[in-house]
N, CA, C and O atoms as a GROMACS GRO file, in nm:
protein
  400
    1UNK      N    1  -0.678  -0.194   0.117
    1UNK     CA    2  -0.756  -0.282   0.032
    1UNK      C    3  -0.828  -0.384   0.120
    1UNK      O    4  -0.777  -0.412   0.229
    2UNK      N    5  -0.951  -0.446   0.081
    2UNK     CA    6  -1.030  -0.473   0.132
    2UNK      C    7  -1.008  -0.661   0.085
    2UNK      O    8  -1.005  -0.699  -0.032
    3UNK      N    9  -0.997  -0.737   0.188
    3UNK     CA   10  -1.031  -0.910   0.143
    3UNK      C   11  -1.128  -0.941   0.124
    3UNK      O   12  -1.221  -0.871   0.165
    4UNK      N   13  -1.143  -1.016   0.080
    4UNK     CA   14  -1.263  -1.073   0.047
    4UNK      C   15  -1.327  -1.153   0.156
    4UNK      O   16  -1.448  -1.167   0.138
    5UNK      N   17  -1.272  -1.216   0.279
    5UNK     CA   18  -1.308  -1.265   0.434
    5UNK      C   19  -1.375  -1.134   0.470
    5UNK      O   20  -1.496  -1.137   0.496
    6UNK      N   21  -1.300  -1.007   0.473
    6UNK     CA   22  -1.359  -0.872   0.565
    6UNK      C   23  -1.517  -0.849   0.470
    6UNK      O   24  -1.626  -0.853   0.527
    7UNK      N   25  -1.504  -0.828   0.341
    7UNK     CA   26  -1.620  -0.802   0.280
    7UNK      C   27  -1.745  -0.940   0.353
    7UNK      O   28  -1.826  -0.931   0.445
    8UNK      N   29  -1.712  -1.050   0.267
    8UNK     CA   30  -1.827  -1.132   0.369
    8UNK      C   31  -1.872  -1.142   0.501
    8UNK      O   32  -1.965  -1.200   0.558
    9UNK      N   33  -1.748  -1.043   0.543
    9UNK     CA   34  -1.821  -1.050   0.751
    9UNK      C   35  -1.862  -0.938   0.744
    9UNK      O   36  -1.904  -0.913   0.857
   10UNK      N   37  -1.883  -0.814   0.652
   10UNK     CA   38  -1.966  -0.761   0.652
   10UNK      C   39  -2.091  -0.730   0.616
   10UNK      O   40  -2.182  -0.679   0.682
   11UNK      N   41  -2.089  -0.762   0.518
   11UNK     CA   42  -2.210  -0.846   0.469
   11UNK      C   43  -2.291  -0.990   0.542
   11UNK      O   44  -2.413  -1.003   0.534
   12UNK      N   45  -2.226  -1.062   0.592
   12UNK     CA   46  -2.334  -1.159   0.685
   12UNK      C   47  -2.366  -1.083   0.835
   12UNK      O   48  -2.465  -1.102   0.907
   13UNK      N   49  -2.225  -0.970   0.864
   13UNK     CA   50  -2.321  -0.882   1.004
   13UNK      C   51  -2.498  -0.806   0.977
   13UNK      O   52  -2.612  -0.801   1.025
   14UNK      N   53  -2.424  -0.764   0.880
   14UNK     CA   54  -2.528  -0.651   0.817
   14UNK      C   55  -2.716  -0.731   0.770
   14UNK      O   56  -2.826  -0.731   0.825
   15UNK      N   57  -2.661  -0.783   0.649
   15UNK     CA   58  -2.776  -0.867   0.604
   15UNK      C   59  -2.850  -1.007   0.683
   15UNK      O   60  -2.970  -1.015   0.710
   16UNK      N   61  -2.762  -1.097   0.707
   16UNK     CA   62  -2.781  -1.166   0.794
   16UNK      C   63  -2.853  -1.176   0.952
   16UNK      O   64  -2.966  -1.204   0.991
   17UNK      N   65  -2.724  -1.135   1.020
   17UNK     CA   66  -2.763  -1.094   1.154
   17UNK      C   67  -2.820  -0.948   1.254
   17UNK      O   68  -2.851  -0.938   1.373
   18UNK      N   69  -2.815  -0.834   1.126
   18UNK     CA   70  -2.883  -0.766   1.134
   18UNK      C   71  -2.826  -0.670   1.212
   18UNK      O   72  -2.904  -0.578   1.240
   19UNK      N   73  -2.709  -0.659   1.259
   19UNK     CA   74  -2.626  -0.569   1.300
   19UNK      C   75  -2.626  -0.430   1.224
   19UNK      O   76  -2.638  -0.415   1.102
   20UNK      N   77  -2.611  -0.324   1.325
   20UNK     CA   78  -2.615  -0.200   1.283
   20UNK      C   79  -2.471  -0.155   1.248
   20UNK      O   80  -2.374  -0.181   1.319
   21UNK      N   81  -2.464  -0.078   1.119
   21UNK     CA   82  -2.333  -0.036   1.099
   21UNK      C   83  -2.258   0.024   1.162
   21UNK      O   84  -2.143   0.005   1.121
   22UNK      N   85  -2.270   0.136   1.304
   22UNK     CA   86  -2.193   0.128   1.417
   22UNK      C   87  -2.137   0.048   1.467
   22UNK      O   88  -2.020   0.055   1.505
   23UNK      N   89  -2.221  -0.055   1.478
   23UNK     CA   90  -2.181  -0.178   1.577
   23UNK      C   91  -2.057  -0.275   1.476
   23UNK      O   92  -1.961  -0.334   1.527
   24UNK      N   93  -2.076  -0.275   1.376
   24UNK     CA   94  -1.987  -0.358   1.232
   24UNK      C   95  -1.836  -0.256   1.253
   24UNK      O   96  -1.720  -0.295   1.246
   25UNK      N   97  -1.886  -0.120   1.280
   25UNK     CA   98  -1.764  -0.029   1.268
   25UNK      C   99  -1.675  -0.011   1.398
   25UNK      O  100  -1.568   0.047   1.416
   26UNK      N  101  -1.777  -0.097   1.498
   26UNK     CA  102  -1.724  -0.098   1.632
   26UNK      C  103  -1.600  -0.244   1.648
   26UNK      O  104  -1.479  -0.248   1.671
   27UNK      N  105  -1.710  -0.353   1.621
   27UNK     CA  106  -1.653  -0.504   1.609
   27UNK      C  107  -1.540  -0.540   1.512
   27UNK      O  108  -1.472  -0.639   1.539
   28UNK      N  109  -1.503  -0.440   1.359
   28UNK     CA  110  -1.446  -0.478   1.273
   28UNK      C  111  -1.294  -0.352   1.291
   28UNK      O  112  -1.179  -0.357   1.246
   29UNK      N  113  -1.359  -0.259   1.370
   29UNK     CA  114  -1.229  -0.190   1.350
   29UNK      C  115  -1.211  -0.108   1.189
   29UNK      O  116  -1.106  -0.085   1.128
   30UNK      N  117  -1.352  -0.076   1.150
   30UNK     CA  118  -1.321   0.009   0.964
   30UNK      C  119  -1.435   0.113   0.976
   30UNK      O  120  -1.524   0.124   1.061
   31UNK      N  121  -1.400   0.205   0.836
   31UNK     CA  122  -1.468   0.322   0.903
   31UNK      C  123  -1.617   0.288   0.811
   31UNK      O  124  -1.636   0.200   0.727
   32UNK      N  125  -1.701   0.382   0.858
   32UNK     CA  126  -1.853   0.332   0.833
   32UNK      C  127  -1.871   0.387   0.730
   32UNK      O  128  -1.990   0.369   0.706
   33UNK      N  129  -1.815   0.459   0.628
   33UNK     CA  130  -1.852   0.512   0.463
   33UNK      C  131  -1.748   0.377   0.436
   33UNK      O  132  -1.830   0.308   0.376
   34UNK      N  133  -1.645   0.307   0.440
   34UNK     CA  134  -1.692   0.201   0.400
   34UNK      C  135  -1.714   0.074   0.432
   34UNK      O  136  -1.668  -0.027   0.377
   35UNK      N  137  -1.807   0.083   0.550
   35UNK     CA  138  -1.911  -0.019   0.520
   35UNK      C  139  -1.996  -0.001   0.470
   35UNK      O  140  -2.051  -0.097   0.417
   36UNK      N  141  -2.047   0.110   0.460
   36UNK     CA  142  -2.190   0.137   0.364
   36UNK      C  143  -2.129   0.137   0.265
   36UNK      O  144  -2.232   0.144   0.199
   37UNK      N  145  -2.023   0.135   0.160
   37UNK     CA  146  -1.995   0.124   0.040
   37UNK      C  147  -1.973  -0.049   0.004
   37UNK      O  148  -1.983  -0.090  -0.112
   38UNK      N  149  -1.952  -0.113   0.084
   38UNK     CA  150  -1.980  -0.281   0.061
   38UNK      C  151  -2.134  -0.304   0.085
   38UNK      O  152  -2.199  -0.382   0.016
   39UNK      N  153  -2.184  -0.235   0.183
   39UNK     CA  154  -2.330  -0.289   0.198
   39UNK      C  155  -2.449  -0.260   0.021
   39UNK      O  156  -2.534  -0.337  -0.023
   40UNK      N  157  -2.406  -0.128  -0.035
   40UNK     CA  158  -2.457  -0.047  -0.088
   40UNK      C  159  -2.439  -0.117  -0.202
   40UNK      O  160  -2.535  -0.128  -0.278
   41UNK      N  161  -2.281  -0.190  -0.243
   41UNK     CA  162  -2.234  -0.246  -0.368
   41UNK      C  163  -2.298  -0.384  -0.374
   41UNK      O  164  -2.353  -0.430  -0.274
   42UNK      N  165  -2.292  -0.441  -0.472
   42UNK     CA  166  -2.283  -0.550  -0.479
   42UNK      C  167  -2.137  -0.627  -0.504
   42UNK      O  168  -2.131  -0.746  -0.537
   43UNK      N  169  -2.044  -0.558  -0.488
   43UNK     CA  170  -1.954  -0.616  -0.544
   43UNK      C  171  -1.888  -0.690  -0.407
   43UNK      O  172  -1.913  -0.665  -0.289
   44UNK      N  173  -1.799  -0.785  -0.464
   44UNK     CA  174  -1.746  -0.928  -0.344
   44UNK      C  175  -1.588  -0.865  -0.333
   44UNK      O  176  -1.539  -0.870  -0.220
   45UNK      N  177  -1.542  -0.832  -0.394
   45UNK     CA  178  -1.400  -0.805  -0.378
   45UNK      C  179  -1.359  -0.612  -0.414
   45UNK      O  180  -1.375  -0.571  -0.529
   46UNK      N  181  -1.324  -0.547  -0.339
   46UNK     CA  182  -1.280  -0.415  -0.282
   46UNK      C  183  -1.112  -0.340  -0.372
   46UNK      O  184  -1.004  -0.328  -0.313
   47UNK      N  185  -1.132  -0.308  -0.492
   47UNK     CA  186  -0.957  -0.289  -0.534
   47UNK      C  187  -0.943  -0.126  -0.560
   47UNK      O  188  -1.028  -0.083  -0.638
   48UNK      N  189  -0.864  -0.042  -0.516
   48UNK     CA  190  -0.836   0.060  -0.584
   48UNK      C  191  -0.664   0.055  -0.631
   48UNK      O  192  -0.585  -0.007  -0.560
   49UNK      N  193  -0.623   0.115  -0.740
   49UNK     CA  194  -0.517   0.112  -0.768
   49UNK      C  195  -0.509   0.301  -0.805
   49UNK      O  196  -0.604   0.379  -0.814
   50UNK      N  197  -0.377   0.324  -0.820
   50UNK     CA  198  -0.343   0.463  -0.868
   50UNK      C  199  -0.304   0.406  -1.013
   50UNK      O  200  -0.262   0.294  -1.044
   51UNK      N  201  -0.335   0.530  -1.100
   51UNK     CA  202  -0.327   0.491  -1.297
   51UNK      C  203  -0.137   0.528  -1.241
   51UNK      O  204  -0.059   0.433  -1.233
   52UNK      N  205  -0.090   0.670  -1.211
   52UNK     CA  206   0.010   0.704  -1.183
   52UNK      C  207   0.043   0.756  -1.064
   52UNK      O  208  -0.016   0.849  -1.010
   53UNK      N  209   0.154   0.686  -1.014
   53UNK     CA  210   0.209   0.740  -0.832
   53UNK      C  211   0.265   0.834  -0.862
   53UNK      O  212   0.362   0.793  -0.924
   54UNK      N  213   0.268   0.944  -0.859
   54UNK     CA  214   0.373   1.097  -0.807
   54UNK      C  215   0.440   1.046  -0.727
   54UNK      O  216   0.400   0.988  -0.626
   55UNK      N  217   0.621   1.070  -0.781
   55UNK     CA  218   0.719   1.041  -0.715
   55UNK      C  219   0.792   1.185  -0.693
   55UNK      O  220   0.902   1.215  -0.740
   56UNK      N  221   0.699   1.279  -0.604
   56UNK     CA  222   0.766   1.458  -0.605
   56UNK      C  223   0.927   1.458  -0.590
   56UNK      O  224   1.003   1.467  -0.686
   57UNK      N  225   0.960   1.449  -0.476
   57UNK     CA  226   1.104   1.428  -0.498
   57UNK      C  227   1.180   1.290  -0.527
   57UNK      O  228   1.297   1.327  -0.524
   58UNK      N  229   1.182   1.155  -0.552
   58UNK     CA  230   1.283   1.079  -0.539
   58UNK      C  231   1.258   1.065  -0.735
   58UNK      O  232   1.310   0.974  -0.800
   59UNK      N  233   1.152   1.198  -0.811
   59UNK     CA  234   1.127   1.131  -0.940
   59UNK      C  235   1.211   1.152  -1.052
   59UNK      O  236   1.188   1.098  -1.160
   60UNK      N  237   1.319   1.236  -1.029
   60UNK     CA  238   1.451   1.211  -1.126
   60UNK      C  239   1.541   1.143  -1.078
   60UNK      O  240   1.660   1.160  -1.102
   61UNK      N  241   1.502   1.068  -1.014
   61UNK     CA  242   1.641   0.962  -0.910
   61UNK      C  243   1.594   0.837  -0.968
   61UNK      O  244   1.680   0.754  -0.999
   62UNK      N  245   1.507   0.818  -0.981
   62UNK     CA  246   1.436   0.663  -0.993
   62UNK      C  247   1.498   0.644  -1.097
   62UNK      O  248   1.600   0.583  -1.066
   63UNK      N  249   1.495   0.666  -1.227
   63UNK     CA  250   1.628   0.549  -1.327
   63UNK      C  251   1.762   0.534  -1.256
   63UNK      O  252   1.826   0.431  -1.276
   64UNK      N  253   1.805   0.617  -1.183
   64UNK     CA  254   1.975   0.583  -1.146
   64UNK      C  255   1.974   0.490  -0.967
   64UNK      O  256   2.065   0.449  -0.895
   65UNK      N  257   1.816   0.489  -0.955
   65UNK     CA  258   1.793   0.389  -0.846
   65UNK      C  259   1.762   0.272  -0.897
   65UNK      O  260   1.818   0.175  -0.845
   66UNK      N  261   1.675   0.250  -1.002
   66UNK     CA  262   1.688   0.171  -1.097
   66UNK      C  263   1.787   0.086  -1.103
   66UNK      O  264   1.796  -0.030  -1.062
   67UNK      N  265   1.915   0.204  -1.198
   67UNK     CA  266   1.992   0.108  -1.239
   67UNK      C  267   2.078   0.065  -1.122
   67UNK      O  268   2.142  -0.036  -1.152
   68UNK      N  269   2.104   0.112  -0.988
   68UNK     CA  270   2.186   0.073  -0.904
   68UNK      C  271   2.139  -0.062  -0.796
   68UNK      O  272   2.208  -0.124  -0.715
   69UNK      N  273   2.005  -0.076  -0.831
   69UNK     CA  274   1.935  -0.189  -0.777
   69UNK      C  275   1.975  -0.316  -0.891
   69UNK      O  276   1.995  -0.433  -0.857
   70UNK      N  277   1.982  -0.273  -1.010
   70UNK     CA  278   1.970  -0.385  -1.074
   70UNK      C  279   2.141  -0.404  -1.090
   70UNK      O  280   2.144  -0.526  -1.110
   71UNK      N  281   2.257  -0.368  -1.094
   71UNK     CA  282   2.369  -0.362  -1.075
   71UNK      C  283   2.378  -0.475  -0.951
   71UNK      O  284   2.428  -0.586  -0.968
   72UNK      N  285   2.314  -0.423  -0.803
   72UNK     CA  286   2.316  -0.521  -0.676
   72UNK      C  287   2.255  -0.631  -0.694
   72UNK      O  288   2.265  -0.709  -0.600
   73UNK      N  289   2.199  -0.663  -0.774
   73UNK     CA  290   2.140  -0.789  -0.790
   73UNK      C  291   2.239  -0.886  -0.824
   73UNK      O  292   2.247  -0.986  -0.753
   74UNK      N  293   2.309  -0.874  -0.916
   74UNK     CA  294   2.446  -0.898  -0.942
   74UNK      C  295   2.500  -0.944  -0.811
   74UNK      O  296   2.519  -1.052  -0.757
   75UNK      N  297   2.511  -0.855  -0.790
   75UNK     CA  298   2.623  -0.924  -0.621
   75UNK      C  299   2.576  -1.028  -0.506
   75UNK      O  300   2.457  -1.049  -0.486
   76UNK      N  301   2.706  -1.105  -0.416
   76UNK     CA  302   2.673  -1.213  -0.382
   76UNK      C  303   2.585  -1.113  -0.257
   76UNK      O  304   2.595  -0.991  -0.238
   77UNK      N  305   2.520  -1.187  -0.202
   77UNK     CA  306   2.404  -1.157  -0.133
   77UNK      C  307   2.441  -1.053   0.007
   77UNK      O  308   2.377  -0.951   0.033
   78UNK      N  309   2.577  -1.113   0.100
   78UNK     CA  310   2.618  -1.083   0.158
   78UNK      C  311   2.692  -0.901   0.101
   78UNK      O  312   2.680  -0.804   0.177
   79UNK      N  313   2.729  -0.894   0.031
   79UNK     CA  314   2.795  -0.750  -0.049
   79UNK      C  315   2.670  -0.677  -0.078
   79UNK      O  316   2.702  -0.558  -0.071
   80UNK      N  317   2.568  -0.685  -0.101
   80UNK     CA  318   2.426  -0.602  -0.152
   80UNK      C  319   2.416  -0.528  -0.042
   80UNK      O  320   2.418  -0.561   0.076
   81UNK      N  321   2.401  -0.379  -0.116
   81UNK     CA  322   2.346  -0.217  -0.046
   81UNK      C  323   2.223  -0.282   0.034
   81UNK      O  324   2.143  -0.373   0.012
   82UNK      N  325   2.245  -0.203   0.125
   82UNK     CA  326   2.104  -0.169   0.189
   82UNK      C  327   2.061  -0.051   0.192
   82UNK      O  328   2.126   0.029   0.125
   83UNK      N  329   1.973  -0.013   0.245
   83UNK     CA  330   1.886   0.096   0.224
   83UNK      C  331   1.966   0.200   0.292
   83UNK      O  332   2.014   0.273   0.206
   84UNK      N  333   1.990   0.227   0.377
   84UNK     CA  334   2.077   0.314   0.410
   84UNK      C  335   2.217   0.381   0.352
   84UNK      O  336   2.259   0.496   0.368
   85UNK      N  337   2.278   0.267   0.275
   85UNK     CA  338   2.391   0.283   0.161
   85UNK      C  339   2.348   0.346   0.019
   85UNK      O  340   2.425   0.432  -0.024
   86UNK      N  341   2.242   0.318  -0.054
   86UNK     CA  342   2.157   0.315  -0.124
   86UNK      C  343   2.152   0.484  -0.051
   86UNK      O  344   2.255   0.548  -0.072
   87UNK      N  345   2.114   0.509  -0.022
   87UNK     CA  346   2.025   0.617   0.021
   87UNK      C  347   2.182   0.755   0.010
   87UNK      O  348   2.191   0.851  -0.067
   88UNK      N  349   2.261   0.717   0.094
   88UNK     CA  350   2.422   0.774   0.083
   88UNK      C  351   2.481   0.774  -0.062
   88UNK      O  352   2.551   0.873  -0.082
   89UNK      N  353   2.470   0.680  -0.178
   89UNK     CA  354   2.478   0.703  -0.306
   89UNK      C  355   2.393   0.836  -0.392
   89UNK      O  356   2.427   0.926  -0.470
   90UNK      N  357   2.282   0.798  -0.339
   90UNK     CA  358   2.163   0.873  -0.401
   90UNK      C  359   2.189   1.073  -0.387
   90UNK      O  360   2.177   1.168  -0.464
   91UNK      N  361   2.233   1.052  -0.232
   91UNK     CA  362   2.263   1.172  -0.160
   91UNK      C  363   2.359   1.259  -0.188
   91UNK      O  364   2.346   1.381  -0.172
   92UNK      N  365   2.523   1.169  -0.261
   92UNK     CA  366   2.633   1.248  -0.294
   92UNK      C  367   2.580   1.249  -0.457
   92UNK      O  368   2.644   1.321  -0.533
   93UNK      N  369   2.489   1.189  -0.501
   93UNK     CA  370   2.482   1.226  -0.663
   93UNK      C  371   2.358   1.338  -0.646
   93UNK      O  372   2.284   1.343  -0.744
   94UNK      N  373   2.328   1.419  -0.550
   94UNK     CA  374   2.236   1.539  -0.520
   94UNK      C  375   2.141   1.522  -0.485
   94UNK      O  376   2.081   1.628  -0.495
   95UNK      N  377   2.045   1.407  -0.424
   95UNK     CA  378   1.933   1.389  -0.383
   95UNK      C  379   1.913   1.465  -0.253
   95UNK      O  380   1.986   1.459  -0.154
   96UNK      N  381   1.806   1.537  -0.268
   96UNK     CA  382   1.803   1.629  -0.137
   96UNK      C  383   1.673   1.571  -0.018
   96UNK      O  384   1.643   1.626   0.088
   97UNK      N  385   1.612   1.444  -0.080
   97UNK     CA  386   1.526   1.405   0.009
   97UNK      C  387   1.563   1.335   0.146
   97UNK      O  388   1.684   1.331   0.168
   98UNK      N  389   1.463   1.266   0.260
   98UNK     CA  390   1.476   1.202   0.314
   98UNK      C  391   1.492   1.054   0.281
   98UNK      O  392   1.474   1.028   0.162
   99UNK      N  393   1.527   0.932   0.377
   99UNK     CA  394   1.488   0.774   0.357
   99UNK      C  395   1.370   0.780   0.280
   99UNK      O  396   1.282   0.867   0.282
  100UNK      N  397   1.380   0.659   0.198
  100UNK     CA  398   1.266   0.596   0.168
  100UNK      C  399   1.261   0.467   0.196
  100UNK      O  400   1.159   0.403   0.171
   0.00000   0.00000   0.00000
């Protein structure tokens, strides 16, 4: 996602000072479809979101990760799973994936 600082320095390279979009794609470190998609837009601020994430494998796990996150919340801070424990729960109730 794009800030709103990166959009205006591309836009004052471009319009302003007259810099070529190579050179914007050289100095800024981003790729040049989009800078030509800020140059091209008018728009000031850059958002894409997903409507729905595909969760392929961890997506019949997620309510019982769910509920085992919200169970640890409960606990004093020092006793709370970490990800690696979490992950060893997940694993003996049949999860066949990797870490997440």
């Amino acid at each position: 996602m794009l800030i709103v600082e990166t959009i205006a320095k591309i836009r004052r390279l471009y319009f302003v000072e007259k810099v070529k979009i190579k050179a914007i794609n050289r100095r800024l470190n981003l790729s040049r479809n989009t800078i030509r998609k800020v140059i091209h837009s008018g728009a000031t601020e850059h958002r894409y979101e997903r409507e729905h994430q595909p969760l392929p494998q961890l997506g019949e796990y997620v309510k019982r990760l769910d509920e085992l996150l919200e169970e640890d919340w409960q606990r004093p801070k020092k006793r709370r799973f970490t990800a690696k424990r979490l992950l060893e729960v997940l694993t003996s109730e049949g999860y066949s994936g990797c870490h997440f």
